[in-house]
Structure formats: C-alpha cells, structure tokens
C-alpha positions in Angstrom: 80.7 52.6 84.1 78.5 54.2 87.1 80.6 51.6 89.6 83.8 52.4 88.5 83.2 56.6 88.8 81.5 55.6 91.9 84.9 53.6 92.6 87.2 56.7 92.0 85.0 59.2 94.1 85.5 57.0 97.2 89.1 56.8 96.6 89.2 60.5 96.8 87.2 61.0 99.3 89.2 58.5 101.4 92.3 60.1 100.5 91.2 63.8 100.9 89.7 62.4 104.9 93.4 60.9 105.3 95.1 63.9 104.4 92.7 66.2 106.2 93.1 63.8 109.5 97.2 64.4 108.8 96.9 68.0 108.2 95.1 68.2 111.7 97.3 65.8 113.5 100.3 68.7 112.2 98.4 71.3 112.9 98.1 70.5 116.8 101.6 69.3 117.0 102.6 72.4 116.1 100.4 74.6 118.3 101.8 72.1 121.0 105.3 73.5 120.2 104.6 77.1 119.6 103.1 76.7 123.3 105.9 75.2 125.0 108.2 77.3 123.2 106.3 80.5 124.4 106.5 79.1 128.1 110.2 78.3 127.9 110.0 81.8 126.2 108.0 83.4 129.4 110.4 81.4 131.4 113.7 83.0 130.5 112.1 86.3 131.4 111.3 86.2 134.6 
C-alpha cells in the first residue's frame, strides 16, 4: 500500500514539474512578444 501512495505522489509531482516547466516556457514567450510588440510599438512613433 505505502509503494503504491508513494507511486501516485511521484506521478504528481512529475506532472505538476511538467506543467510548471510549460507554464514558464509560455510565460517567456509571451514576454518575448509583449517586447517586440512594444518596439515595433516605439517604432511607429518616432
């Protein structure tokens, strides 16, 4: 019973690191565009 439990806890961990890895991955992609968007933006004006 302990191994199984143990089992479970390390799929959900696993999962929770990939998601958290993906979240991150999105996160920066988008700071990427917000940035090029605000220099195309900075552009334009001048």
């Amino acid at each position: 019973m302990d191994f199984g439990r143990k089992m479970d806890y390390s799929t959900i961990d696993s999962r929770m690191f990939i998601l958290s890895i993906s979240f991150n991955l999105k996160e920066t992609k988008l700071k990427d565009i917000i940035k090029n968007e605000n220099n195309r933006y900075a552009n334009l004006n001048i």
